[in-house]
VOGU-3710 file (C-alpha; in Angstrom, 3 decimals, decimal comma):
1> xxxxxxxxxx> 114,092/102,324/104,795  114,438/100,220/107,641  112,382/97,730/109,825  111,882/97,480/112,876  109,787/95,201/115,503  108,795/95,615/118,801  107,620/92,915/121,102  105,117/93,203/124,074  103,692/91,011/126,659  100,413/91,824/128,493
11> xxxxxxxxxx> 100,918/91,526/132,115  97,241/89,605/132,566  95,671/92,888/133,120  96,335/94,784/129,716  92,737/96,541/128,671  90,847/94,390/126,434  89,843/97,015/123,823  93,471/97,098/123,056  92,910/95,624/119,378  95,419/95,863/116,070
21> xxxxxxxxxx> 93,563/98,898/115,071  93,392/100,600/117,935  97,293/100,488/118,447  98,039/101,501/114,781  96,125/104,762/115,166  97,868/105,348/118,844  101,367/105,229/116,508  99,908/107,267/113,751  98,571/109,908/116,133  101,527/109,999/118,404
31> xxxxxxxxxx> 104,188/109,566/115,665  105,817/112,894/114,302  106,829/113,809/110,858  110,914/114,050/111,863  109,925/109,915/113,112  110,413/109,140/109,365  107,785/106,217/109,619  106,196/104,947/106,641  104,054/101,668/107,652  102,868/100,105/110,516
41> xxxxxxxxxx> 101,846/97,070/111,380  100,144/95,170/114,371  99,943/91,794/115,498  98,222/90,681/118,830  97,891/87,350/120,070  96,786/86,822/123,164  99,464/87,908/126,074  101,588/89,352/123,413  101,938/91,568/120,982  104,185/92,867/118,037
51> xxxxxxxxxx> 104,374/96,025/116,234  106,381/96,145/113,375  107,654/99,779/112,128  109,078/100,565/108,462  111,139/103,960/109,603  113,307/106,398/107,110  116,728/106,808/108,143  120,521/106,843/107,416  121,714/103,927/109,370  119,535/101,197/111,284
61> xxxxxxxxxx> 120,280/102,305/114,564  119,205/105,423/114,370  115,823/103,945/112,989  115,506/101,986/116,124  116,499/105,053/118,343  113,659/107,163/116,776  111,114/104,481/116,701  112,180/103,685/120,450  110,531/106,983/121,572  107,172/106,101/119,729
71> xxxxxxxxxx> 106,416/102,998/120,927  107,393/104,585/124,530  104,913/107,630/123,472  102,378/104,929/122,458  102,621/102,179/125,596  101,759/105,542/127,831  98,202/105,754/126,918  95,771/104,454/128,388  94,446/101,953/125,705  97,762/100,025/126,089
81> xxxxxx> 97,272/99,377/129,591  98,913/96,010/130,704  101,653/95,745/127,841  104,827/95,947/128,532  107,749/96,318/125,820  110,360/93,190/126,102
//
């Protein structure tokens, strides 16, 4: 099991119905069973955000890899208009 955290910054503009909840349920609907993911969690202050993954895998880079691609999947809905990854 490894963690891994993702930072974003809202650009001023980022839709303000993007709450903590709302993200976690854009990574549990997006992620995929192979994404090894276990537990999520969400932080959101205002102008940034951080989402924090727990992912299954045999070496930490490959964790990050994997949850790379899901938290691109996720910041291309709509919801997470405005947030950008750092």
């Amino acid at each position: 099991m490894h963690l891994v955290t993702w930072r974003l910054r809202g650009d001023g503009t980022a839709h303000t119905g993007t709450g903590e909840g709302v993200v976690t349920d854009l990574i549990w609907a997006l992620s995929r069973p192979d994404d090894g993911v276990d537990h999520v969690v969400v932080r959101i202050q205002p102008g940034r955000m951080a989402i924090v993954l727990f992912v299954r895998a045999l070496r930490p880079g490959g964790a990050r890899d994997v949850s790379a691609e899901l938290v691109n999947r996720v910041a291309e809905a709509p919801a997470m208009r405005g947030w950008h990854l750092l």
